[in-house]
C-alpha positions as CSV (number, residue, x, y, z in Angstrom):
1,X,64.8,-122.3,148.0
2,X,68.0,-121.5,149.9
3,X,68.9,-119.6,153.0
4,X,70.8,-117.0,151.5
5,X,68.1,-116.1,149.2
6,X,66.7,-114.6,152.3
7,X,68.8,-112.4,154.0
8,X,68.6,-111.4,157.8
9,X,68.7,-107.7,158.0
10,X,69.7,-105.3,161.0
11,X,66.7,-103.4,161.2
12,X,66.8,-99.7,162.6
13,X,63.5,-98.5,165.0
14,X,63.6,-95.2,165.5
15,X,61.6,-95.6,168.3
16,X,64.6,-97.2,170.3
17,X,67.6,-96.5,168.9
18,X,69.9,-98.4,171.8
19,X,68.2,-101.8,170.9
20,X,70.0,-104.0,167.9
21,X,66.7,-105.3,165.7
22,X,67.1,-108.0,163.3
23,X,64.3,-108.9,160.4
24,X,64.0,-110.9,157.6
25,X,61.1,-111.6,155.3
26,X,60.7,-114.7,153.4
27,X,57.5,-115.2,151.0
28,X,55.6,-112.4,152.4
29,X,56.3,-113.5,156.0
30,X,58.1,-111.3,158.1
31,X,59.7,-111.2,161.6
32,X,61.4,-108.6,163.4
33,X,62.8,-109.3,166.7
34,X,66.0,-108.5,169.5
35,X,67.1,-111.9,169.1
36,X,69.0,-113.2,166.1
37,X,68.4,-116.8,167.3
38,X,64.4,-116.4,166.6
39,X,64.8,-115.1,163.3
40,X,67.2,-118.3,162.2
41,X,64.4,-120.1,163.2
42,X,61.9,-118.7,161.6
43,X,63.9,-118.6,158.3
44,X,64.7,-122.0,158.7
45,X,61.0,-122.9,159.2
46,X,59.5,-121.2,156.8
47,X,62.1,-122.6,153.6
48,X,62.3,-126.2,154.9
49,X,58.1,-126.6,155.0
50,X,57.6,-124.0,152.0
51,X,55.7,-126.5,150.3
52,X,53.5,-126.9,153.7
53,X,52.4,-123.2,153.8
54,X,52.0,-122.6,150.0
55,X,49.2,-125.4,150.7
56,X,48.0,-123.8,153.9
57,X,48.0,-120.3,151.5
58,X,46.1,-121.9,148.6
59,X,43.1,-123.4,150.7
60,X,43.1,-120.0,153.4
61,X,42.2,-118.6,149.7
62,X,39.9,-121.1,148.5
63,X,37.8,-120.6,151.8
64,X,38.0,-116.5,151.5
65,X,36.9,-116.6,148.0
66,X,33.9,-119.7,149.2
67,X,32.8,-116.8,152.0
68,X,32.7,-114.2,150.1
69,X,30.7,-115.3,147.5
70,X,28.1,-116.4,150.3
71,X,28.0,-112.8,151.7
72,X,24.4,-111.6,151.2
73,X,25.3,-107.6,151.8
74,X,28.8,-106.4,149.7
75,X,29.7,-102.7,149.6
């Protein structure tokens, strides 16, 4: 995984039009925020420990799946 396979975006909110956005999504995580710094950050994060929350992903999944088959009432 590189940096530039996850582009930071200028991000237009309609709901206020005078205030510069930024966002950038990377493996189905996204941020949005006024301050390019954060979203370096957050890119940066998220592709140097990839590995980390692919394993964080895969048990959060593992317990879901564990619950749900314990739930006495489904719809």
């Amino acid at each position: 995984m590189k940096y530039e396979d996850y582009p930071i975006i200028v991000w237009d909110n309609h709901y206020f039009p005078d205030v510069v956005y930024y966002k950038c999504t990377v493996n189905d995580e996204t941020l949005i925020s006024t301050t390019l710094d954060i979203i370096r950050e957050f890119r940066k994060d998220q592709v140097d420990n990839a590995a980390h929350y692919a394993e964080c992903k895969r048990l959060s999944d593992i317990a879901c799946a564990t619950f749900m088959a314990d739930v006495k009432y489904k719809d």
